[in-house]
C-alpha positions as CSV (number, residue, x, y, z in Angstrom):
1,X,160.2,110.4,68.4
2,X,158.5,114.0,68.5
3,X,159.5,115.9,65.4
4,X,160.8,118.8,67.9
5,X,163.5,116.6,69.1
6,X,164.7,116.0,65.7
7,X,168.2,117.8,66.4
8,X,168.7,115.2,69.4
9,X,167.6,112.3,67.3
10,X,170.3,112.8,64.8
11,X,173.0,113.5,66.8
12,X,172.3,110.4,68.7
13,X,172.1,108.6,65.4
14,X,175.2,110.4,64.5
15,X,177.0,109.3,67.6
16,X,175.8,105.6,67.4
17,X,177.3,105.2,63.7
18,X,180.5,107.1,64.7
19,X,180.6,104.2,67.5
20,X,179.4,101.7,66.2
21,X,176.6,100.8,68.9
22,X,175.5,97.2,68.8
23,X,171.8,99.0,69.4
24,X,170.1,102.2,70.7
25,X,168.5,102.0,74.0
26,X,166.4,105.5,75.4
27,X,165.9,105.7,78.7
28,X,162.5,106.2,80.4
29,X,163.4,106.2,83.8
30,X,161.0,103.7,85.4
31,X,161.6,101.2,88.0
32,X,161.3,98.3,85.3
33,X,164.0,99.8,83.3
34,X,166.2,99.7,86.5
35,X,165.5,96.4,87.5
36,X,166.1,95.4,83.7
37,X,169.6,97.3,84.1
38,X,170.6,95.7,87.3
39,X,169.8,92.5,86.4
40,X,171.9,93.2,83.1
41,X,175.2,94.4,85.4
42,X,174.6,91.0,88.3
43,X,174.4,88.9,85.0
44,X,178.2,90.7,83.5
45,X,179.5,91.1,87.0
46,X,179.2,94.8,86.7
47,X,177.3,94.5,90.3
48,X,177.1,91.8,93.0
49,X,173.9,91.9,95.1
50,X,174.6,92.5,99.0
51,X,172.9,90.8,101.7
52,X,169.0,91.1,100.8
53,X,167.9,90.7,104.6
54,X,170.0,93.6,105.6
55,X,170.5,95.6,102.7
56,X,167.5,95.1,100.1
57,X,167.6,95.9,96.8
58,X,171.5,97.1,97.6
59,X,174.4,96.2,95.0
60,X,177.8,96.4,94.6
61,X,180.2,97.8,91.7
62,X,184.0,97.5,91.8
63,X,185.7,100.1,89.6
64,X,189.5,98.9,87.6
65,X,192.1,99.7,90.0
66,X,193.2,102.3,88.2
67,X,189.5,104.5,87.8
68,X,188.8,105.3,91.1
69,X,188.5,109.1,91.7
70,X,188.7,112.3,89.2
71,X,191.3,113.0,87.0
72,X,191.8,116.2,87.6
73,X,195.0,116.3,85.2
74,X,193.0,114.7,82.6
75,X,190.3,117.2,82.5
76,X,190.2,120.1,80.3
77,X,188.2,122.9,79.6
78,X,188.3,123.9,75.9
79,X,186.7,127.3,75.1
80,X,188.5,129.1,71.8
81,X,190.6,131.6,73.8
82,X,193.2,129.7,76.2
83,X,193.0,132.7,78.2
84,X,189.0,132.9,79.2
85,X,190.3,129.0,80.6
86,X,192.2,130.6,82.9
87,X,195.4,129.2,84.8
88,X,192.8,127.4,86.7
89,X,192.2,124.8,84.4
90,X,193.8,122.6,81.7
91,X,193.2,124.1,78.7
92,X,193.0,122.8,75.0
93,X,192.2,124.3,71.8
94,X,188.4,123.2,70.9
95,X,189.7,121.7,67.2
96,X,192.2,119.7,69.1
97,X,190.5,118.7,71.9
98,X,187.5,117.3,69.0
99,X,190.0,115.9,67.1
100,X,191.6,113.6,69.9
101,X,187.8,112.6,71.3
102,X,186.6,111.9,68.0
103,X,189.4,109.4,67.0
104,X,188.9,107.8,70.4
105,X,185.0,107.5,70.5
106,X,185.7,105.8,66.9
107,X,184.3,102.3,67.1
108,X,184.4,102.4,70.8
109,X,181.1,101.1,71.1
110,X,181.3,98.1,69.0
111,X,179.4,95.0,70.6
112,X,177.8,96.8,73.1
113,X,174.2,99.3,73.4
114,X,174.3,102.8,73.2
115,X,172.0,104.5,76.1
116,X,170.6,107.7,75.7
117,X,169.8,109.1,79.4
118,X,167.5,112.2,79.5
119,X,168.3,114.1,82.8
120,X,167.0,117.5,84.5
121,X,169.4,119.0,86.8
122,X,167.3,120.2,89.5
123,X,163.1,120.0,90.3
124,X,161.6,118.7,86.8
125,X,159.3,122.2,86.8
126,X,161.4,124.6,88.4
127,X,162.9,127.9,86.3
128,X,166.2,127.2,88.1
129,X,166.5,123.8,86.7
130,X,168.9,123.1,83.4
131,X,168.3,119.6,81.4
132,X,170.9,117.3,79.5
133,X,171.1,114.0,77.9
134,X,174.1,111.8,78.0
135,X,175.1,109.3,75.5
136,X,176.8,106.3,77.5
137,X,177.9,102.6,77.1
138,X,177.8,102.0,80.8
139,X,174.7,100.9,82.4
140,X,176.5,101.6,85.6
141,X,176.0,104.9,84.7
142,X,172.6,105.0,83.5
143,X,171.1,103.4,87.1
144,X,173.2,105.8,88.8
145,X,172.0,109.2,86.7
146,X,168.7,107.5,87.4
147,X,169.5,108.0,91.2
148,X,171.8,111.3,91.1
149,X,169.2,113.5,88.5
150,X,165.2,113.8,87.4
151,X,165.7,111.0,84.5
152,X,163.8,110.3,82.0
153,X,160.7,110.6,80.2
154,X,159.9,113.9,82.3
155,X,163.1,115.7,81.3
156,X,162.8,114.2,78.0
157,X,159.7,115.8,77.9
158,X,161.1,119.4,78.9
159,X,163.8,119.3,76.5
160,X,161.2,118.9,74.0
161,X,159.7,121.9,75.1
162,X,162.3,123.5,75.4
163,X,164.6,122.5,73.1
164,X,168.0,123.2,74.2
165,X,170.0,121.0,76.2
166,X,173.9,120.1,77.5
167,X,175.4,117.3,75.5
168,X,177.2,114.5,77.3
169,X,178.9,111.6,75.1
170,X,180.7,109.0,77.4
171,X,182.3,106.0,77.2
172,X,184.0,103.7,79.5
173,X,186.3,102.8,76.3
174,X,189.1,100.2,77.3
175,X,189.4,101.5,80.7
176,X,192.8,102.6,79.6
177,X,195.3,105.1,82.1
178,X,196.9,106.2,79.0
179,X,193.5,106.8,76.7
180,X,191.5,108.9,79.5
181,X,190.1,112.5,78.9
182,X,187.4,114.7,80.5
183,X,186.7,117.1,77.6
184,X,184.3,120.2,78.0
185,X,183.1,123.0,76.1
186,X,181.5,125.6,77.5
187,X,180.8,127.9,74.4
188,X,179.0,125.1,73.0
189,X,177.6,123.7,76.2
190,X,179.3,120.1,75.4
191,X,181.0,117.1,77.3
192,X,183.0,114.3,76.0
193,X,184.2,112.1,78.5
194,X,186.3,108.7,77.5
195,X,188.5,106.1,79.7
196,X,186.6,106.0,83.1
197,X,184.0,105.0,84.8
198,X,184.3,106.4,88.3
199,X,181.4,109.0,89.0
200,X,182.7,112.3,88.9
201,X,184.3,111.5,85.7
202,X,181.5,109.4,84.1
203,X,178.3,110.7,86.0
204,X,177.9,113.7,83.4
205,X,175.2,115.4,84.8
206,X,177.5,116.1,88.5
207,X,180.9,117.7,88.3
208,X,181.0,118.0,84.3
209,X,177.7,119.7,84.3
210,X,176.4,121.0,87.3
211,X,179.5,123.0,88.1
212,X,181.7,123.3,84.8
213,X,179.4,123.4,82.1
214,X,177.1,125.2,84.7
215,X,179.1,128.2,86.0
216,X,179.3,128.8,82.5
217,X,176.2,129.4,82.0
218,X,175.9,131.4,85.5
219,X,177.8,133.7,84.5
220,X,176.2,134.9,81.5
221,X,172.5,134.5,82.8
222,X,173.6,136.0,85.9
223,X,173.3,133.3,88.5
224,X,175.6,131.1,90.7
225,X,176.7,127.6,90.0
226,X,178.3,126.6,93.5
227,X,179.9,123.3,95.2
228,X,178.0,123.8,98.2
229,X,175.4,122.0,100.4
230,X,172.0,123.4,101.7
231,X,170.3,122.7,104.9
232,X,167.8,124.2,106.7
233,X,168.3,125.3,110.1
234,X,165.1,125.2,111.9
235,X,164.8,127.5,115.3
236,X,162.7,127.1,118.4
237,X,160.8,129.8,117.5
238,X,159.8,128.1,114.0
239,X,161.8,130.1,111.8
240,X,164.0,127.9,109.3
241,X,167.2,129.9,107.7
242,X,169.0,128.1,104.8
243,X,172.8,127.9,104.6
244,X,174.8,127.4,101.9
245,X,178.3,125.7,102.8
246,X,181.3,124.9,100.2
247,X,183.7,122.6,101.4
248,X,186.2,120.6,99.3
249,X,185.4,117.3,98.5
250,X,185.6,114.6,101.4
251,X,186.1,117.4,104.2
252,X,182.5,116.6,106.1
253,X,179.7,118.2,103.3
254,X,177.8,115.2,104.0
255,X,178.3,115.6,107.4
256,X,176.9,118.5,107.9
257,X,174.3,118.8,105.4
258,X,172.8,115.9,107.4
259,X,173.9,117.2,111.0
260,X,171.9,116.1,114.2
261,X,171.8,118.2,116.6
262,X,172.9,117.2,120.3
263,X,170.3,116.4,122.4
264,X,170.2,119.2,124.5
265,X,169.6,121.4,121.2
266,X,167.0,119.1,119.9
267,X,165.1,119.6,123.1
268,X,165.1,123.3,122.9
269,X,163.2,122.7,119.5
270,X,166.4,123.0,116.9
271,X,166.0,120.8,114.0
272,X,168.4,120.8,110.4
273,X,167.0,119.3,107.2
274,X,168.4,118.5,104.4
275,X,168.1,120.6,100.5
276,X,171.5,119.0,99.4
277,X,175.1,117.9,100.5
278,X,177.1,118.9,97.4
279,X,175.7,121.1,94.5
280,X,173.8,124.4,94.8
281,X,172.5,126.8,91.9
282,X,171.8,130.1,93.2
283,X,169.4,132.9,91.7
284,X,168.2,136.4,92.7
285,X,164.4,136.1,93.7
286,X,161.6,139.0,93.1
287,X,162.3,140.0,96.6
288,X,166.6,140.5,96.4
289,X,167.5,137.5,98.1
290,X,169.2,134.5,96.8
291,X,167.2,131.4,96.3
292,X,168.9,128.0,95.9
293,X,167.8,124.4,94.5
294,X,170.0,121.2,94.4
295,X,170.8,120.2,91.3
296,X,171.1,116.7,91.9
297,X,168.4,114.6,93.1
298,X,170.3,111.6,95.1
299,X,173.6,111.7,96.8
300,X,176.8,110.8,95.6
301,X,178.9,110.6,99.3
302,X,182.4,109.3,100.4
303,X,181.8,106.0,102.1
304,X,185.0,106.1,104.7
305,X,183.8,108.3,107.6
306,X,180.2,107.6,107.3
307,X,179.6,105.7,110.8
308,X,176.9,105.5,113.8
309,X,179.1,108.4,115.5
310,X,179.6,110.6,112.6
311,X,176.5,110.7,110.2
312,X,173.2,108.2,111.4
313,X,171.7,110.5,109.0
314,X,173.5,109.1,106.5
315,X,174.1,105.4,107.6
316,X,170.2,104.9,108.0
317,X,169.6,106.0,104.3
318,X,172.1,103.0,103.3
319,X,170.2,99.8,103.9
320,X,168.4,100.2,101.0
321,X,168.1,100.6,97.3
322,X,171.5,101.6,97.2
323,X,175.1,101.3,95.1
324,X,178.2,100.5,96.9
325,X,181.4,101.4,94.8
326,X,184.7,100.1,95.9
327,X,183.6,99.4,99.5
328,X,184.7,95.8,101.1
329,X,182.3,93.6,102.1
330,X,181.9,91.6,105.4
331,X,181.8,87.4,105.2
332,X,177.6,87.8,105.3
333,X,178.1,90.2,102.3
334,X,177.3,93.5,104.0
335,X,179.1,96.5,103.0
336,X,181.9,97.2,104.7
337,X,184.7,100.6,105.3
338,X,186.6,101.6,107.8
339,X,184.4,103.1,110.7
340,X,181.8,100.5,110.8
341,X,181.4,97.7,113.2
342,X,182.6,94.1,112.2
343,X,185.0,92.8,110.3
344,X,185.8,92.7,106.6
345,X,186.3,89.9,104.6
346,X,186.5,90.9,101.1
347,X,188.4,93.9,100.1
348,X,187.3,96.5,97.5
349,X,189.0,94.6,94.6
350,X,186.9,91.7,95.5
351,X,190.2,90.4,97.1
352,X,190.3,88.6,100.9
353,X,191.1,91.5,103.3
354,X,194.6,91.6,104.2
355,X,195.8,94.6,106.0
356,X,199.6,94.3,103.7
357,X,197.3,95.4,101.0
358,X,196.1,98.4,102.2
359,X,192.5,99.3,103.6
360,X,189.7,97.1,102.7
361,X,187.4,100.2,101.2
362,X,189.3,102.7,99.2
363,X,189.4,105.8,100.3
364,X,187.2,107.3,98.3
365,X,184.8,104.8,97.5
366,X,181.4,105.7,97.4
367,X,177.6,105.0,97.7
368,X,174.8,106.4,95.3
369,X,171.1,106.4,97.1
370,X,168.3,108.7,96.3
371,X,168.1,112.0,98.4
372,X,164.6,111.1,99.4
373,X,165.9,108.3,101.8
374,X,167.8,110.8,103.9
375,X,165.6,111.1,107.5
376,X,166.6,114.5,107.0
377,X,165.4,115.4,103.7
378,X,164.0,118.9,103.0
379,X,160.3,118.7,101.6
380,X,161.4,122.2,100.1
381,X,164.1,120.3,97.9
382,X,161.6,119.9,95.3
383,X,160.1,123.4,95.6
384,X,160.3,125.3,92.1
385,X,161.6,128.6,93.4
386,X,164.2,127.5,95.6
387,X,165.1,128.2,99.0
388,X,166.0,131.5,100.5
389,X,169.7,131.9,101.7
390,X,170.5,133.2,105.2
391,X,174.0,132.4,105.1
392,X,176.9,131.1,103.3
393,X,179.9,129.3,105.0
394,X,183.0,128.8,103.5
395,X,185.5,125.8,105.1
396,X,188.1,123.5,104.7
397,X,190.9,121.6,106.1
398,X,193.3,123.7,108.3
399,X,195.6,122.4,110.7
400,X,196.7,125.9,112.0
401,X,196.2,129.8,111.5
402,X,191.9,129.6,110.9
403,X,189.6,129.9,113.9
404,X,186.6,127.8,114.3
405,X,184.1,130.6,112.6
406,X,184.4,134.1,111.9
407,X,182.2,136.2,109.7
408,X,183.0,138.6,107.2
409,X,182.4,142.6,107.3
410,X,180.8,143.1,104.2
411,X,180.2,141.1,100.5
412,X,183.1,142.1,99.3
413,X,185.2,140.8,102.0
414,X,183.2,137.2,101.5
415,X,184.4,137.1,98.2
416,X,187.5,137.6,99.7
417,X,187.3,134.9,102.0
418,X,185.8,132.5,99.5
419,X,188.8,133.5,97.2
420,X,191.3,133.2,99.7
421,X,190.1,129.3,100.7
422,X,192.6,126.8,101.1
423,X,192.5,123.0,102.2
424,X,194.6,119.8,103.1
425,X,194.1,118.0,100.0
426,X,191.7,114.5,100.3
427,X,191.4,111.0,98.5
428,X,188.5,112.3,96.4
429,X,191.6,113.4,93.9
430,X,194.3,111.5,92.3
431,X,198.2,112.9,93.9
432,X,199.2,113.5,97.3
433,X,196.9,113.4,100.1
434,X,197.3,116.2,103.1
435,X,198.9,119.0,101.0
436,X,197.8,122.5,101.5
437,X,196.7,124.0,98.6
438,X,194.6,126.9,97.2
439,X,191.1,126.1,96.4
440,X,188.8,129.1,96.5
441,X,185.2,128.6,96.8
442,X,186.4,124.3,96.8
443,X,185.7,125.4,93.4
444,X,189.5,124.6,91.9
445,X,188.9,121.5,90.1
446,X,185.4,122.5,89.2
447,X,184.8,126.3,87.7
448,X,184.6,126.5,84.1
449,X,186.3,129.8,83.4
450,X,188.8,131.9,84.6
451,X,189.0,132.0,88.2
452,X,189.4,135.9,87.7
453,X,186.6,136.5,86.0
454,X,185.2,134.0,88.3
455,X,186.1,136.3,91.3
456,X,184.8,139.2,89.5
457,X,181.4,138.0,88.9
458,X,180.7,136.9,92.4
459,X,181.7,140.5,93.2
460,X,179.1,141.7,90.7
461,X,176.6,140.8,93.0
462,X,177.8,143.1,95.6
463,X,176.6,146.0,92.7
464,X,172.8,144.6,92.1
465,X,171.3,146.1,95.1
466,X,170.2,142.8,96.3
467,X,169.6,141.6,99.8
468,X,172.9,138.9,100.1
469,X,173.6,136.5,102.5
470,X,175.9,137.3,105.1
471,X,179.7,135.2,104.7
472,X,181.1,133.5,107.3
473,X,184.3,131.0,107.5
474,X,184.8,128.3,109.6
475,X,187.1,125.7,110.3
476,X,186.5,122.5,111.9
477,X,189.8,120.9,111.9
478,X,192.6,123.3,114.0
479,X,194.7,120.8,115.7
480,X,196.7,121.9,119.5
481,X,200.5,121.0,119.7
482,X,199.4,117.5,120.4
483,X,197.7,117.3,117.0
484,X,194.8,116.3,118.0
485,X,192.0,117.9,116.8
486,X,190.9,121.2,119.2
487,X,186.8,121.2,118.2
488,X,184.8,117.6,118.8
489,X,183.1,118.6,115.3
490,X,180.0,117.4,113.8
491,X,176.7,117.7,115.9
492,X,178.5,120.0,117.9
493,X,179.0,121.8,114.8
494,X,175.4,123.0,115.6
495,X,176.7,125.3,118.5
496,X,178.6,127.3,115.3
497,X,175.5,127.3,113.6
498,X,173.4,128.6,116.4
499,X,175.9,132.0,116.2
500,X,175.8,132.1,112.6
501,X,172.1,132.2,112.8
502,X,171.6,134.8,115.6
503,X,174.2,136.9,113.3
504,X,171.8,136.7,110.4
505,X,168.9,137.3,112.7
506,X,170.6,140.7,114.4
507,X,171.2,138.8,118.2
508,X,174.3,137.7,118.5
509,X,177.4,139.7,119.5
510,X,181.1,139.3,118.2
511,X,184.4,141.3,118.5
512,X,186.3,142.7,115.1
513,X,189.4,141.6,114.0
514,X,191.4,142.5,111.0
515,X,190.8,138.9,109.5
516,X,187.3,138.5,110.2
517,X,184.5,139.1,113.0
518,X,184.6,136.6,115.6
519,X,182.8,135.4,118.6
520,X,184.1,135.8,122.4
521,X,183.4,132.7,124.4
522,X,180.7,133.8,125.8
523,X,178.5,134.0,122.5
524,X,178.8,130.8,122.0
525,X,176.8,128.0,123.4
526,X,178.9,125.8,125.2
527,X,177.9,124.5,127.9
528,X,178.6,120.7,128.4
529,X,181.3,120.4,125.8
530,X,184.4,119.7,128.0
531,X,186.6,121.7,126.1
532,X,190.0,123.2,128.5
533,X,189.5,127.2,127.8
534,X,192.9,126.7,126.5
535,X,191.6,125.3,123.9
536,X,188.6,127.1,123.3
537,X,191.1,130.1,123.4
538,X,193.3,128.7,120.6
539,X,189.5,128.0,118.8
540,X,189.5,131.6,118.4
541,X,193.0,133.1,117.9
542,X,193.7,135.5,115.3
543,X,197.6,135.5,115.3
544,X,198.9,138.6,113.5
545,X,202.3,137.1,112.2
546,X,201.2,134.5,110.7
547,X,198.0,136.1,109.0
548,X,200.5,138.1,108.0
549,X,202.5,135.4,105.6
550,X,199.3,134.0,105.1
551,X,197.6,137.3,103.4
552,X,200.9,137.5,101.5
553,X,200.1,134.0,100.0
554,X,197.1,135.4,99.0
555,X,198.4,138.3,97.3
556,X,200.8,136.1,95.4
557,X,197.9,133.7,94.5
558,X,195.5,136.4,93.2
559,X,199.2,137.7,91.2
560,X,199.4,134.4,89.8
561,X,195.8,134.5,88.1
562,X,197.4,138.0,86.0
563,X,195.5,141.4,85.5
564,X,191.9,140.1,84.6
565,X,191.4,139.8,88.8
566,X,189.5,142.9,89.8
567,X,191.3,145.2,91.7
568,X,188.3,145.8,94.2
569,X,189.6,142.2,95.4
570,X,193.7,143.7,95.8
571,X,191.4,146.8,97.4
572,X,190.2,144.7,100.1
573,X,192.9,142.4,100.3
574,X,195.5,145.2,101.5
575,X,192.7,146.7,103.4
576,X,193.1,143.4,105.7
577,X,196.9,143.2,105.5
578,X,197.1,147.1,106.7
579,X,194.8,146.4,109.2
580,X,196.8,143.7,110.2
581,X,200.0,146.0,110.4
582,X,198.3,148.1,112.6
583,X,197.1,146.3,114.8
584,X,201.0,144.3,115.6
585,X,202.1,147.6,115.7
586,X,199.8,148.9,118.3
């Protein structure tokens, strides 16, 4: 190996002794090396091939019963003052936290090979882009970081030339509950992950270090690390504005990075592509405005939901060259989940279906494909600069209390609304699914540091002089007394999007409200949506009283994350709840 990558050649030598690695294997990322890894896994049963006449070159991997989403209680963040953690994260002392990983990586590799996996987060030439290399004993996870991130020889290449990198060690180890831990260390720019082999967990270069490790980094180089999406938004007059949208996980990203708009829309000339569906690093251009890449290069998306109805997009990207993880399969070997056509006859555990046990794809099983398969794909995703954001939307899961969109009056009131977030919990997490809980920027299980500080440098942007996307927040899932849900959702999401965009252009029209700047009915585009004005009514309601015990959530919230929470946030949060006041009283 090149002399300048000396330091990575003995740490991976240093690793593979500490392990005791059968052998050393670097990865290249060429399609040779993949097929030579896939027919590895079909030969171990780490993958069974899927129906090769109508799903080529497709495979699927079943995960232990007990690895099958993030351990969000088992992750920590370990910088050397518990505080800069924040109460946002699990904290352990680095020493300890080195300690416990060292003991457990000990051996742990004994009888099997050691692959090194070079990866660039983001396009291999771009500025904006940040390289790794993780050290793994899963092959699962070496075809899938060869799907999710630029791999190989080309980002081996720019560490070289650059010579700094994020270290990623990672071992399935027994697959033990008990003997599971998602280490990171920011101050060093180091993850150590051990126990699991689910994706978020073992798939280094996505949560671990495009958004921990990441924002980190962000925030001392003075850029944004975000769990957002990117799509274009292409008008009939030609223009295309880029939004950025956080959701949390499993609450329609896909879905909406991959929107279609209804036919109607698509006549008039309206067309979305796609820059990314879960990650976005943002930077300050030369001419104010924020540019953003993806990070990853391949998508990582919640198989339940993904249907003919809800995301073609999506579903036409699937038939080939894919990974299937914890789906069931139908009796001619198809993939199979809840929302498709058919029947299934296997189950995700490889068992035969049976209702009694549950649903036949777990609920947050998953495929891996590469971006580039998406219909929608952006041909800017690979531009070095990044795109320019119009917009960015902030959503979740809210049954009640948030209309459909509103926009907010100024940066600092984003922030706000970004910090104020809060969403029915989903599968994509180990606990209880359909709790409320606060998750600002559906950064909560994701930001690397103190969610104060956090706050406080989004805020800072707000003091650069810089030309910033405008905020908006919307909610797709308000639910009328019958509990059914009051908006039809996804493409008709695109009637939301048409306002958001005539915002940011200086066309559209909206009323005030102490909460937020709304639309009247009449500035959206509805025509031929068969929606009661009832409902449409209730779409947009602001009701006072209960923003009112809402706000003073928030204020205990932000009281709960101690001093180090600017006060320009308390500022504008009692701005809203006087307003508020007001407005009941008038």
């Amino acid at each position: 190996m090149p002399s300048k990558l000396e330091a990575l050649n003995q740490w991976v030598e240093q690793i593979a002794a500490h392990t005791a690695a059968a052998s050393i294997y670097w990865c290249d990322g060429s399609e040779v090396e993949r097929e030579r890894l896939t027919a590895l896994m079909l030969e171990t049963g780490d993958l069974h091939a899927l129906n090769p006449e109508t799903h080529p070159d497709c495979y699927l991997h079943r995960s232990h019963p007990s690895d099958v989403a993030r351990v969000e209680h088992l992750t920590f963040v370990c910088t050397a003052e518990r505080e800069d953690a924040g109460p946002n994260n699990h904290w352990m002392a680095p020493a300890e936290a080195r300690a416990k990983m060292h003991a457990l990586f000990e051996g742990c590799m004994r009888g099997r090979i050691l692959y090194v996996v070079p990866y660039c987060m983001g396009p291999i030439d771009s500025p904006l882009s940040r390289c790794g290399v993780e050290i793994t004993d899963s092959p699962y996870v070496a075809v899938n970081m060869g799907l999710m991130t630029r791999m190989g020889a080309a980002a081996l290449a720019r560490i070289e030339s650059e010579g700094h990198f994020v270290k990623g060690l990672h071992s399935i180890g027994e697959l033990d509950p008990e003997r599971r831990f998602i280490m990171h260390f920011p101050e060093s720019l180091e993850i150590q992950s051990y126990g699991s082999g689910y994706g978020g967990n073992a798939l280094l270069g996505k949560k671990c270090h495009a958004l921990r490790i990441a924002s980190h980094q962000a925030r001392g180089e003075g850029w944004l690390a975000e769990h957002m999406l990117i799509l274009g938004i292409q008008t009939p007059r030609g223009d295309t504005h880029y939004v950025a949208a956080a959701f949390p996980s499993a609450c329609g990203k896909t879905n909406l990075a991959m929107l279609i708009p209804p036919e109607g829309y698509l006549r008039a000339g309206w067309k979305i592509t796609t820059v990314g569906d879960d990650i976005a690093w943002m930077q300050p251009g030369p001419d104010g405005r924020l540019y953003a890449i993806n990070p990853e290069a391949g998508f990582f998306g919640v198989a339940p939901g993904t249907s003919a109805s809800t995301n073609p997009n999506a579903l036409a990207m699937l038939n080939r060259r894919a990974i299937f993880t914890n789906t069931g399969v139908t009796a001619d070997n198809q993939p199979w989940w809840e929302g498709l056509p058919g029947m299934p006859s296997k189950d995700w555990q490889g068992r035969d279906f049976d209702p009694v046990n549950g649903p036949a794809a777990h609920p947050n099983s998953r495929f891996t494909v590469s971006a580039k398969q998406c219909p929608s794909h952006s041909p800017e995703a690979e531009s070095q600069a990044g795109v320019p954001i119009s917009a960015i939307i902030f959503g979740g899961r809210r049954a009640s209390l948030v209309p459909l969109v509103m926009e907010a009056e100024d940066w600092s009131h984003g922030v706000l609304m970004g910090a104020s977030m809060a969403s029915e919990t989903t599968a994509a997490a180990t606990g209880a699914v359909g709790v409320v809980r606060r998750d600002p920027m559906a950064m909560k299980p994701f930001c690397g540091y103190h969610f104060a500080d956090y706050f406080g440098h989004w805020l800072s942007f707000g003091q650069r002089g810089l030309k910033l996307p405008r905020v908006f927040n919307v909610n797709w899932f308000r639910k009328g007394a019958d509990g059914k849900f009051l908006w039809p959702g996804f493409g008709e999401n695109m009637r939301v999007l048409e306002w958001i965009i005539a915002r940011c252009e200086g066309r559209a029209e909206a009323e005030a409200t102490p909460v937020g700047t709304l639309p009247r009915l009449q500035d959206l585009h509805l025509d031929g949506l068969g929606i009661e004005a009832a409902a449409l009514d209730q779409l947009l309601a602001v009701e006072s009283g209960a923003w009112e015990t809402e706000l003073g959530e928030v204020a205990a919230f932000l009281r709960e994350l101690g001093p180090r929470v600017p006060s320009e946030l308390h500022v504008e949060l009692e701005r809203r709840r006087s307003a508020l006041r007001e407005r009941a009283a008038a």
